[in-house]
ZAZAMI-93752 format. One record per residue: x, y, z of N, C-alpha, C in turn; chain. Coordinates in Angstrom, 3 decimals. Layout:
BEGIN
> n.xx  n.yy  n.zz  ca.xx  ca.yy  ca.zz  c.xx  c.yy  c.zz  ch
> X  Y  Z  X  Y  Z  X  Y  Z  A
...
This chain:
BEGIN
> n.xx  n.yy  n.zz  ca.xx  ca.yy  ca.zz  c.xx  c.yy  c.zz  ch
> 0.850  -1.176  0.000  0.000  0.000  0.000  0.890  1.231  0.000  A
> 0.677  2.060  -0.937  1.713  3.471  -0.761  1.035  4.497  0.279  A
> 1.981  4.919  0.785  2.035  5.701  1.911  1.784  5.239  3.335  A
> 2.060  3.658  3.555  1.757  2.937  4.459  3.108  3.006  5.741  A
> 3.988  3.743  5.079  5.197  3.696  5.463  5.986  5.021  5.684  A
> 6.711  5.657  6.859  7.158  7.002  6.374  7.849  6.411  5.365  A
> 8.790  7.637  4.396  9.458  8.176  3.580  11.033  7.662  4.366  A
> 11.874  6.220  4.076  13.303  6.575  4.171  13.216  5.813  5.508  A
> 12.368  5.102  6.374  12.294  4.504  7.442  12.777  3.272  7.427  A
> 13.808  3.207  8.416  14.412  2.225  8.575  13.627  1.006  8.832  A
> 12.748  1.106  9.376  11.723  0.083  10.037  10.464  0.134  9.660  A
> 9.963  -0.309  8.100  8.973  -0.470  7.687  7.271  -1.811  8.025  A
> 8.193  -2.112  9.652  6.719  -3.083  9.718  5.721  -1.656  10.227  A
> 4.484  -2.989  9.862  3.291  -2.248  11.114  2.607  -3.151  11.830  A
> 2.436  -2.366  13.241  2.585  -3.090  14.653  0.896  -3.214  14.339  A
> 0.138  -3.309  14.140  -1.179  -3.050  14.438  -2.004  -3.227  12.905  A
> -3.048  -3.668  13.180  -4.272  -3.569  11.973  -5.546  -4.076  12.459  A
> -6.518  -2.696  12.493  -8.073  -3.458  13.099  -8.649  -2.508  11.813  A
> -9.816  -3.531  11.823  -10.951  -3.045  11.078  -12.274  -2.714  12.092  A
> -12.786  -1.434  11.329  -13.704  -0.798  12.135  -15.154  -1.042  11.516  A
> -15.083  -1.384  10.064  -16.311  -1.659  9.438  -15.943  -2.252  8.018  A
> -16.906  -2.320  7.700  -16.601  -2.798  6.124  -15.751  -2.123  5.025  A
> -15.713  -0.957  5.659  -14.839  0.181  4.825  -14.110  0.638  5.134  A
> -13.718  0.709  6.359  -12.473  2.063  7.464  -12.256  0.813  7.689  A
> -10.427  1.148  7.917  -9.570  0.047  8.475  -8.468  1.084  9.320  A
> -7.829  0.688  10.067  -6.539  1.736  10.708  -5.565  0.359  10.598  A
> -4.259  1.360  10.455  -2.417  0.786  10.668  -2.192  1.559  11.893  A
> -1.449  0.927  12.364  -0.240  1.252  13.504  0.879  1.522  13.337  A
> 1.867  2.300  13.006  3.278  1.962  12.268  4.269  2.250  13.721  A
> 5.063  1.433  14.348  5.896  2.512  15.110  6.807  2.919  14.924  A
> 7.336  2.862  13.586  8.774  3.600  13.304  8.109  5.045  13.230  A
> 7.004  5.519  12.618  6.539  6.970  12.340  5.598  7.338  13.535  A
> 5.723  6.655  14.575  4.323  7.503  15.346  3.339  8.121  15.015  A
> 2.660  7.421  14.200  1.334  7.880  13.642  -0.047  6.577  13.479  A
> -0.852  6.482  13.337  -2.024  5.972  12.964  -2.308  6.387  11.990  A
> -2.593  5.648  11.069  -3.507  5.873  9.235  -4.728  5.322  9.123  A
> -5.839  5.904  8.800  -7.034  5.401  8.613  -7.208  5.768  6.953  A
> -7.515  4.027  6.898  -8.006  4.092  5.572  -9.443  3.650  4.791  A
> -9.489  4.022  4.031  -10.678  3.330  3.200  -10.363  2.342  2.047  A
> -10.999  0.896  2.864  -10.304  -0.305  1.842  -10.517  0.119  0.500  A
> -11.727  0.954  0.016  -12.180  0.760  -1.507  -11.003  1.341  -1.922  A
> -10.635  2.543  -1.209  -9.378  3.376  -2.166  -8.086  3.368  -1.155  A
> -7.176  2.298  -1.872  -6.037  2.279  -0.889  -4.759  3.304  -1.287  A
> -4.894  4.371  -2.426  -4.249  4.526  -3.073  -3.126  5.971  -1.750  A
> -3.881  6.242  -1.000  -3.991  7.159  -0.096  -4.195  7.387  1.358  A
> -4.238  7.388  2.786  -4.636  7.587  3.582  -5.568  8.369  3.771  A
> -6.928  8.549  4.211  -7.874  9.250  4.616  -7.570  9.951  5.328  A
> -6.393  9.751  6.477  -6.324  10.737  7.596  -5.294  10.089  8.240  A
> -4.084  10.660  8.812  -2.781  9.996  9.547  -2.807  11.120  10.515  A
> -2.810  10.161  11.662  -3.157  11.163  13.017  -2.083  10.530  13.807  A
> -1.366  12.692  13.507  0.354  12.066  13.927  0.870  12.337  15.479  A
> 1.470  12.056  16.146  2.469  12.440  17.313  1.290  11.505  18.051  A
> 1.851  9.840  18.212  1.121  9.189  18.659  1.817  8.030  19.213  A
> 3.076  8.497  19.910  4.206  7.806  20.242  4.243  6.410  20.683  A
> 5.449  5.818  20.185  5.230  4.385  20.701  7.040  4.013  20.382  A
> 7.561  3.706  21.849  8.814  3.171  21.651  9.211  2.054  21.305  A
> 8.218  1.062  21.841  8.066  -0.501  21.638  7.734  -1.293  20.327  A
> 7.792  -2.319  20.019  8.117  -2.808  18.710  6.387  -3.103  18.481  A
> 5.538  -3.133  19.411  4.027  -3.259  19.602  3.420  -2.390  19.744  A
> 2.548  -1.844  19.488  1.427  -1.029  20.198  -0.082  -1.153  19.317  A
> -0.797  -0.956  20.109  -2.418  -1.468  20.004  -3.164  -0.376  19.848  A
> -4.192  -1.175  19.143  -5.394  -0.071  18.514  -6.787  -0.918  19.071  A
> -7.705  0.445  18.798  -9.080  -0.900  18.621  -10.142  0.076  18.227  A
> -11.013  -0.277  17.250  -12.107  0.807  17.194  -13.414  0.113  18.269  A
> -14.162  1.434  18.487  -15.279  1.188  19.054  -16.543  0.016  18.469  A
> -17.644  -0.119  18.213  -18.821  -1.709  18.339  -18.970  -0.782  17.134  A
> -19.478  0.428  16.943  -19.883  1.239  15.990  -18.516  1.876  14.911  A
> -17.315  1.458  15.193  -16.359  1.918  14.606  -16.603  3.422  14.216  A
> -17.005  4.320  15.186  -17.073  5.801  15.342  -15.637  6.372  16.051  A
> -15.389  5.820  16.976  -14.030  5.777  17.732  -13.010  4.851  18.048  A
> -11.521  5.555  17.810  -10.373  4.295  18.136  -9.502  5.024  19.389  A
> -9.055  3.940  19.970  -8.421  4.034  20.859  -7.060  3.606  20.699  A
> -6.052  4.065  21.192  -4.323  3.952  20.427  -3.363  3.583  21.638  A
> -2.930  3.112  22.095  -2.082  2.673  23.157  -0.727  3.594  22.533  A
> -0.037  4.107  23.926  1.251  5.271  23.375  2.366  4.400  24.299  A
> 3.709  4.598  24.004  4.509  4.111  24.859  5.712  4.958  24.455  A
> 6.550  5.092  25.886  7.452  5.711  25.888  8.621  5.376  26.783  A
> 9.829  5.699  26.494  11.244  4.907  27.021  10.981  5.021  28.634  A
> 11.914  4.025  29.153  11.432  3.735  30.414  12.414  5.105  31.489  A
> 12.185  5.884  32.563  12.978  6.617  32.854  12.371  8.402  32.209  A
> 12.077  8.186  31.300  11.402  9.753  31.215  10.355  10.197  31.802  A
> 9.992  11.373  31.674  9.266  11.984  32.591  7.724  11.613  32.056  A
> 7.526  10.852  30.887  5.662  10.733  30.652  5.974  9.498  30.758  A
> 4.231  9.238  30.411  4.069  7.843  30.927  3.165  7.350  29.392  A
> 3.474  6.061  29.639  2.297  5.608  28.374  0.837  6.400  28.524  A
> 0.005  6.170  27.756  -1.508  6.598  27.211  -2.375  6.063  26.780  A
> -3.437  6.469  26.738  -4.168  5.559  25.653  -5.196  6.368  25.444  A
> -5.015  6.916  24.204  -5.311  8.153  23.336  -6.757  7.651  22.428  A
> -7.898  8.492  22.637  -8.757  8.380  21.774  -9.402  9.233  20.525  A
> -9.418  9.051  19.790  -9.762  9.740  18.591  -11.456  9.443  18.015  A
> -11.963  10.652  17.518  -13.273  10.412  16.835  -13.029  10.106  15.485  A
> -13.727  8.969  14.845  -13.231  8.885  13.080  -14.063  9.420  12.506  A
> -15.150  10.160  13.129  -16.225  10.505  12.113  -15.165  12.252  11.997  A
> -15.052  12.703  12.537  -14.258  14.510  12.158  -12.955  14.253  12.362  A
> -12.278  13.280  12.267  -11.029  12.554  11.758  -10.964  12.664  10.097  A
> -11.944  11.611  10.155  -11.687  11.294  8.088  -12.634  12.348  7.526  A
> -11.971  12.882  6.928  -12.643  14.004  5.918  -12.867  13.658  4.560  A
């Protein structure tokens, strides 16, 4: 899928993939700290990459809501700094434009 990946990233897996409905799907990537929501019909593009969504770990988790209206993003960060993990929620309906 293009644009599934930053640009030049050393570490092109992705940690994560839920589907929210028949049409919206989200990635996890953690080399880019971001979430991508897409629309299976048109993969040509991301609908919406909702960035600064940190994750140090080689894992991190997603999940949309029963109605796939909302996802929830698990954050992680090195052990010893001053924040703490998260777990960040987003609306997909004024998300995807």
């Amino acid at each position: 899928m293009p644009g599934a990946h930053a640009a030049g990233s050393p570490d092109l897996s992705v940690s994560s993939i839920r589907f929210a409905n028949d049409k919206v799907f989200g990635t996890r990537s953690c080399s880019d700290d971001c979430v991508k929501l897409w629309d299976i019909r048109k993969l040509a593009a991301p609908l919406k990459t909702l960035r600064d969504v940190p994750s140090h770990f080689a894992v991190a988790n997603m999940a949309f809501n029963a109605t796939g209206t909302a996802v929830a993003v698990g954050t992680g960060v090195p052990t010893g700094k001053e924040r703490h993990g998260q777990v960040l929620f987003f609306d997909v309906l004024t998300a995807v434009t």
